[in-house]
KEZA-890064 format. One record per atom (N, C-alpha, C, O): z, x, y. Coordinates in steps of 0.2 Angstrom, whole numbers, plus 5000, padded with zeros to 4 digits. Layout:
# KEZA-890064
ZXY;...
***
This chain:
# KEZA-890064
486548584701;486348654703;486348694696;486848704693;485648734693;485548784690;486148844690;486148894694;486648844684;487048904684;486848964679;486548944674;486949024680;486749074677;487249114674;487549144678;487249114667;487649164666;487249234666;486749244670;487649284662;487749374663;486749374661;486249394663;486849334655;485949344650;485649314652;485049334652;485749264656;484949214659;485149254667;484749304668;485449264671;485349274676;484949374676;484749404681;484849404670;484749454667;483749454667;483249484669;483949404662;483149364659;482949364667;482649404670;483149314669;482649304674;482649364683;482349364688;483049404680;482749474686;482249504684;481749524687;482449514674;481649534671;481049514671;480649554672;480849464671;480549394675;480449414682;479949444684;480749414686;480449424694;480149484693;479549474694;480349544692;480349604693;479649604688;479249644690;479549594685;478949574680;478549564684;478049604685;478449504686;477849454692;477649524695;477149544694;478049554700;477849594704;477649644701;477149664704;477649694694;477349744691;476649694689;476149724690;476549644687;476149624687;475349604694;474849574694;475849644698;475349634705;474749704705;474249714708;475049744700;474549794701;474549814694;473949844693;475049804688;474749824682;474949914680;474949944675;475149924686;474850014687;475650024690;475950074687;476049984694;476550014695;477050064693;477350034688;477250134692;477750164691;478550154690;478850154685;478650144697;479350114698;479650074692;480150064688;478950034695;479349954692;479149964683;479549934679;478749994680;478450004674;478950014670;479149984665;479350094673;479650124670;480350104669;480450094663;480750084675;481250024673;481149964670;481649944666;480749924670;480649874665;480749914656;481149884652;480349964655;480349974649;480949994647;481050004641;481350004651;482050034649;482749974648;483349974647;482249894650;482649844652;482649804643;482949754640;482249844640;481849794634;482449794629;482849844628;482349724625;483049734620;482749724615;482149704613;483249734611;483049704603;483149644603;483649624607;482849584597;483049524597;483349534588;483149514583;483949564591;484449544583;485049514588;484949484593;485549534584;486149454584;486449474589;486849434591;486349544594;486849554598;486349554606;486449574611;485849544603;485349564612;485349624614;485249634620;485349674610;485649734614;485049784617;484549804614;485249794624;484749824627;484549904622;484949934618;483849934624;483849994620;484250054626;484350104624;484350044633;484750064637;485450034636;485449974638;485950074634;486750014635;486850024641;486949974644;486750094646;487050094651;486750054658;486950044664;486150044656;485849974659;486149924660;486149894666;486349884654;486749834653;487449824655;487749764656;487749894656;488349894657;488349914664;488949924667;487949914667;487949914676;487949844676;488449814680;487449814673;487249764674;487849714675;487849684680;488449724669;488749674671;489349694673;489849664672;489349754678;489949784684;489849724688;490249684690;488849714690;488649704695;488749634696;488749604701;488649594689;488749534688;489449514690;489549484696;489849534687;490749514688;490749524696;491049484699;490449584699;490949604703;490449544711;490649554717;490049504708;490049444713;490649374712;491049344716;490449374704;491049314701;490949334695;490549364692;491549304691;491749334683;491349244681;491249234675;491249204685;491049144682;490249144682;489849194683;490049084679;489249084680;489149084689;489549074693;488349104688;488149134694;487649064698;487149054696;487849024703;487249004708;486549054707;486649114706;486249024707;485549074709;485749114716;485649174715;485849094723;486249144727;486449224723;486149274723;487249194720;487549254718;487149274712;487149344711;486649234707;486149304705;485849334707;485549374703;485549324714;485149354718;485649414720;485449464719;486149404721;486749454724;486749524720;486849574722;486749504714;487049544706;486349584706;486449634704;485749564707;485049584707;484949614712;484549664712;485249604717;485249684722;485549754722;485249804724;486249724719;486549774715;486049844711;486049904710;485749774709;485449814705;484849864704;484649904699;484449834711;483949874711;484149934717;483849984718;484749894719;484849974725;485050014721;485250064725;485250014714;485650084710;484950114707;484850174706;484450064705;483650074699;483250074702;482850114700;482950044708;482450044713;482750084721;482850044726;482850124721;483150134729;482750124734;482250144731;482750104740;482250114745;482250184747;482550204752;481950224745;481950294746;481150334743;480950314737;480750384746;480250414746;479850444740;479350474739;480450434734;480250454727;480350394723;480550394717;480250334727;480250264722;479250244725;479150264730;478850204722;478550194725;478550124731;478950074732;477750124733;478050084741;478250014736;478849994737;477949994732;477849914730;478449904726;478549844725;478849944723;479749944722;479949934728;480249884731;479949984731;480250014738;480149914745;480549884748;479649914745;479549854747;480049784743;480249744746;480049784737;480349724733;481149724733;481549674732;481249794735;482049814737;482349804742;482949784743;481849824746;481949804756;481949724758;482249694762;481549704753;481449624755;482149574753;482349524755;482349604746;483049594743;483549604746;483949554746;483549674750;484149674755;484149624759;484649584758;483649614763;483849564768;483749504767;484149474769;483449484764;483549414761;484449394758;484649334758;484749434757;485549414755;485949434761;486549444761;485649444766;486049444773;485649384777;485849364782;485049334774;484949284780;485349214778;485749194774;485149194785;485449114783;485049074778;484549104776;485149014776;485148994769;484248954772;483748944769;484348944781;483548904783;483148974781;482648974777;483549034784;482749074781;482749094774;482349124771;483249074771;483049124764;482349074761;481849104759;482548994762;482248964759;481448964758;481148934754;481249024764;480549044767;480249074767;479749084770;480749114762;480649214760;480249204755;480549164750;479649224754;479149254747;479749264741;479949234736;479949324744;480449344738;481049294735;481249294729;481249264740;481649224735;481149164733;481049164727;480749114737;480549074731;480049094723;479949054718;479949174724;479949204718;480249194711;480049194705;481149204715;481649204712;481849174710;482249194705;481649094712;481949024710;481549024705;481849024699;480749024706;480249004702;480449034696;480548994691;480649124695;480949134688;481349104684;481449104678;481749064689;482249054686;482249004682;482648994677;481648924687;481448874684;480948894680;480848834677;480548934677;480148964672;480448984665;480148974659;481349014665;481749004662;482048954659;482348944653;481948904663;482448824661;481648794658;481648754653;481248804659;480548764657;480548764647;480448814644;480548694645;480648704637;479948704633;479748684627;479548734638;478948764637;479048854637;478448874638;479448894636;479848934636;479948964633;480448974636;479849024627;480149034620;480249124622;479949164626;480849134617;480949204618;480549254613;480449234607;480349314615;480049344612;480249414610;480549444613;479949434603;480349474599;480349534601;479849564601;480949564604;481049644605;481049644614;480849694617;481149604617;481049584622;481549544627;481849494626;481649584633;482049514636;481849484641;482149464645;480949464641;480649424644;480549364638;480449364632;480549294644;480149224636;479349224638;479049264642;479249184634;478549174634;478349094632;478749044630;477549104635;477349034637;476449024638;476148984642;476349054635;475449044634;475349104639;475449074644;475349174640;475249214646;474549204646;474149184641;474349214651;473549224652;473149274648;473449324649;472749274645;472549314646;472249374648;472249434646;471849354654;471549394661;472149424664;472549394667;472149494664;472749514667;472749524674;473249514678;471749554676;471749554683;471749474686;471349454690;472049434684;472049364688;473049354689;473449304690;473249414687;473849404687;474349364688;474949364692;474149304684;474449254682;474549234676;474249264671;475149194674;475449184667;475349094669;475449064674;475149074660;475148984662;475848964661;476348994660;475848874663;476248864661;476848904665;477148944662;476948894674;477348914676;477548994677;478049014681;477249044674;477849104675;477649104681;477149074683;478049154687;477949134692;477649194694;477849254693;477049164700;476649234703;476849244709;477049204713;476849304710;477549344713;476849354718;476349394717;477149304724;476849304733;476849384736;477249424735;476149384741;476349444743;476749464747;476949414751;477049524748;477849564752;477449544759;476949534761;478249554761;478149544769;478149624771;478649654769;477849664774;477949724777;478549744780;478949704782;478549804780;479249824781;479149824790;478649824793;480049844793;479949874800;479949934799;480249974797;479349914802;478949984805;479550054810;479850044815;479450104806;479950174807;479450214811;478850234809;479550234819;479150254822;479550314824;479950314829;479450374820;479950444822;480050464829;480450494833;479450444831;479350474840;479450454843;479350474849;479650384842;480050324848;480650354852;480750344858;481150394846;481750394849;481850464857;481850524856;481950444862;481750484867;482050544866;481750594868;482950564863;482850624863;482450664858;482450634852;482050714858;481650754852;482050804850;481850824845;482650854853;482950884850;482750904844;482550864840;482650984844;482450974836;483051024831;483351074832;483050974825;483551004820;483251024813;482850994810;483451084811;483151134806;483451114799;484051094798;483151134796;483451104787;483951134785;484351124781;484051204790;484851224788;485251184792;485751164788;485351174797;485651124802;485851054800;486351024801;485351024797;485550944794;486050954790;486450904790;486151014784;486751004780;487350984785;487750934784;487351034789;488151034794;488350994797;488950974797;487550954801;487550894804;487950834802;488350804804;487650834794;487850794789;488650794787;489050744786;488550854785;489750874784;490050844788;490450804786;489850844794;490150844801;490150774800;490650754799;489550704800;489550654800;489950604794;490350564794;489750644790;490350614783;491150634784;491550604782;491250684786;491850704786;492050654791;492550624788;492050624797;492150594801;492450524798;493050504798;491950494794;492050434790;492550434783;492850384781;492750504780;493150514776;493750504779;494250484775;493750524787;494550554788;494750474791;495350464792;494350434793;494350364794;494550324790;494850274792;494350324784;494350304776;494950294775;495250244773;495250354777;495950374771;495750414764;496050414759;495250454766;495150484759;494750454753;494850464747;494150404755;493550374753;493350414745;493150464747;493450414737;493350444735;492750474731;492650514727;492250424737;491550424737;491350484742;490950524741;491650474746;491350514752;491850584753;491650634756;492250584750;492450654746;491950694741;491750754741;491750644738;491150674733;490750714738;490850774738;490350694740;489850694746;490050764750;489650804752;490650764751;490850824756;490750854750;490050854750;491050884744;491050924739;490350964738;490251024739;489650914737;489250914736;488850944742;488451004742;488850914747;488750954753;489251034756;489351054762;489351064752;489851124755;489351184755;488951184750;489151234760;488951264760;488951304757;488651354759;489451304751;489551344747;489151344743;488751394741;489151274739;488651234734;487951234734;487651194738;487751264730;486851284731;486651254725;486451284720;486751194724;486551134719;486051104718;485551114722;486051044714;485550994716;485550974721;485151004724;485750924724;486050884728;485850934735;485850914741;485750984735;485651024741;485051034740;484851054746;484551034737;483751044733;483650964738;483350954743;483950934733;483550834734;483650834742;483250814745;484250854746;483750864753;483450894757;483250874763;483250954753;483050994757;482250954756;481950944762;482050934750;481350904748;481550824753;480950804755;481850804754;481850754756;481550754763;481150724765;481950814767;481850834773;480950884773;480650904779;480750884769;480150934770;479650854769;479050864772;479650804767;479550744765;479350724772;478750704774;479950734776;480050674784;479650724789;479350704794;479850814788;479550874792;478750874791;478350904795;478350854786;477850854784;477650904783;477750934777;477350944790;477151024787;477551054795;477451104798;477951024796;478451064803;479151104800;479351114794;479451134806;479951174799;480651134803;481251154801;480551064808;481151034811;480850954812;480250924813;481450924812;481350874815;481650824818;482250854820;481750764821;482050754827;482550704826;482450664821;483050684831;483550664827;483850604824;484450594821;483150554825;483050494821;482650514814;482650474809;482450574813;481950594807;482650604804;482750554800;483050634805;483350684804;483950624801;484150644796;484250574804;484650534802;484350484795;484650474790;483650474797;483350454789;483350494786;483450464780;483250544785;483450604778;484250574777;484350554771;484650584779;485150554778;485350514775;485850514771;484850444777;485050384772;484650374766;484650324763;484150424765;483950404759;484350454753;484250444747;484750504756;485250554752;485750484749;485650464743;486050464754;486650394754;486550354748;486850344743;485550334751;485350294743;485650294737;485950264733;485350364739;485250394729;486150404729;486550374725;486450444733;487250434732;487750394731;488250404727;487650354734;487950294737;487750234738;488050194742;487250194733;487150134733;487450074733;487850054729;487150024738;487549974739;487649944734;487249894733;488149944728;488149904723;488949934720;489249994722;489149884716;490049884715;490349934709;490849924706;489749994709;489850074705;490350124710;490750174708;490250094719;490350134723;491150094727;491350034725;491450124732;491950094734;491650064741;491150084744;491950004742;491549964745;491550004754;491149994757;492050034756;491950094763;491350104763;490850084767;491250164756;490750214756;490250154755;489950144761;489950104751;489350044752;489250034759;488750054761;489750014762;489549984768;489450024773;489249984778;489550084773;489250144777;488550164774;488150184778;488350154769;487750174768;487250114769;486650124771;487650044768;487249974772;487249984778;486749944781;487550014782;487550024791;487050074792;486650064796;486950134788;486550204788;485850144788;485450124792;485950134783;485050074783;484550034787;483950024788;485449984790;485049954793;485049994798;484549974802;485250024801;485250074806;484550094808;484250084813;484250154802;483750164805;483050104806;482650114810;483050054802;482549984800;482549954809;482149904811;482849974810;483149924818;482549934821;482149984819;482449894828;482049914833;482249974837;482849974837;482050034839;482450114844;482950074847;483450074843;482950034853;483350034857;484049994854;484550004856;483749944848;484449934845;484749964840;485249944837;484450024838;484750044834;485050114837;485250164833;485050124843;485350194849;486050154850;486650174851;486050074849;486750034850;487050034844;487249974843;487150054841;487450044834;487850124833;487550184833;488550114832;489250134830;489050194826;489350244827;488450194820;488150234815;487750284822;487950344822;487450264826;487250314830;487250354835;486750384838;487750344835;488350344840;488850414838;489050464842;489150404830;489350444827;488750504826;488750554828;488250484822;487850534824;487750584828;487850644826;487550564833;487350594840;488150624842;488250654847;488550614840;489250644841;489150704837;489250754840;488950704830;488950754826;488550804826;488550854821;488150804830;487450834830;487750864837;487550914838;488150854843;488250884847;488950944846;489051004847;489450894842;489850954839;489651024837;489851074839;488951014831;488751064827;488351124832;488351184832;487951074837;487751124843;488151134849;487951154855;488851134849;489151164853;489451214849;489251274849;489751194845;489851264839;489551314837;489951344833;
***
């Protein structure tokens, strides 16, 4: 079995993540962080972002301090796009899709991983890395190996791997959920108070989700109260409310950006925001059973009995 240390398991997310900006040439998302992944080739590798590198290898260690299975660098590589690509409405879809697909795939069983588009991607990077047909190239931390020329044929010879098309996401249908109650963009802040503070006081004092109370205080008229207010005008479209599955996904795309599943945050606060996720991704009726929804709809009657 193929082990990966911190630099080749590195090379080769640049490489996957590559293939895929390579499906349109045009991407954003993926364009802009690529460029910021780019190293110098003198004696130390060093990224032209350090603090890139230095997530990089939070995220690395904090699967195993040893080399990595291809599994655990796929693990380290999730980390890392849910801190640089979030699933959230200011990344675009075809990040947003390669990120989605990354989550779940490190929650399936090993018959389905083997069947997912995005992992056989992942391999194929990684056996394009080991090919001694391979050479690294200058200022760069992708290798190289005859690229194509033809860009719209979006393929590279010689193995680099073409990154299969995404599997579509589950479908988010705001109007499934039967109650419509409507909630106003003043109202989501406190709903929200209300719903984090709950899990704070469960926590033992989460020093993640203390942040989050801070930042949400009605006192605090910051950023952080802007990035929802736009988030919720985002999900309200041209309405001035919405309903309280709209209403719980504004939520979790706050979490994203705050709270990333990735080992910068406390694993409480991750896994509440992994719950906030898959929660709303669910089918309606199974995601009205789920503990995150539950607490919600608790929180949302507090604020309106109050």
């Amino acid at each position: 079995m193929t082990l990966l240390d911190t630099k080749y398991t590195f090379y080769a997310m640049t490489t996957f993540l590559d293939s895929y900006y390579f499906m349109t040439e045009t991407d954003d998302s993926l364009g802009s962080l690529l460029g910021s992944m780019i190293m110098w080739r003198n004696d130390n590798d060093e990224l032209f972002d350090q603090a890139i590198w230095e997530d990089w290898i939070t995220f690395f260690n904090a699967v195993t301090v040893s080399d990595h299975t291809p599994l655990e660098g796929f693990q380290a590589v999730k980390q890392f796009v849910n801190e640089y690509l979030p699933d959230t409405i200011d990344t675009t879809e075809l990040a947003r899709r390669v990120t989605y697909n990354i989550n779940l795939i490190c929650d399936m069983r090993d018959d389905e991983r083997g069947k997912a588009s995005v992992w056989i991607n992942w391999t194929a990077a990684i056996s394009w890395l080991s090919s001694p047909d391979t050479f690294l190239v200058k200022e760069s931390p992708f290798k190289d190996s005859e690229r194509s020329e033809s860009k719209k044929s979006n393929s590279r010879k010689k193995g680099f791997p073409i990154a299969k098309e995404l599997s579509g996401k589950c479908a988010i249908n705001f109007e499934c959920v039967g109650d419509q109650r409507e909630i106003s963009e003043k109202q989501i802040r406190l709903i929200m108070l209300e719903f984090v503070h709950y899990y704070y006081e469960i926590s033992g004092g989460d020093r993640d989700l203390e942040n989050i109370l801070r930042l949400l205080n009605p006192e605090n008229d910051g950023i952080d109260i802007k990035t929802i207010n736009w988030y919720f005008s985002e999900v309200a479209v041209h309405a001035t409310t919405v309903n309280l599955f709209q209403a719980l996904y504004v939520v979790n795309m706050y979490m994203l950006i705050q709270i990333p599943d990735n080992a910068l945050h406390t694993s409480f606060s991750r896994q509440l925001t992994r719950n906030i996720w898959h929660t709303v991704y669910m089918p309606d009726e199974a995601g009205k059973q789920t503990e995150i929804w539950k607490n919600w709809t608790l929180a949302i009657e507090k604020i309106a009995i109050g």
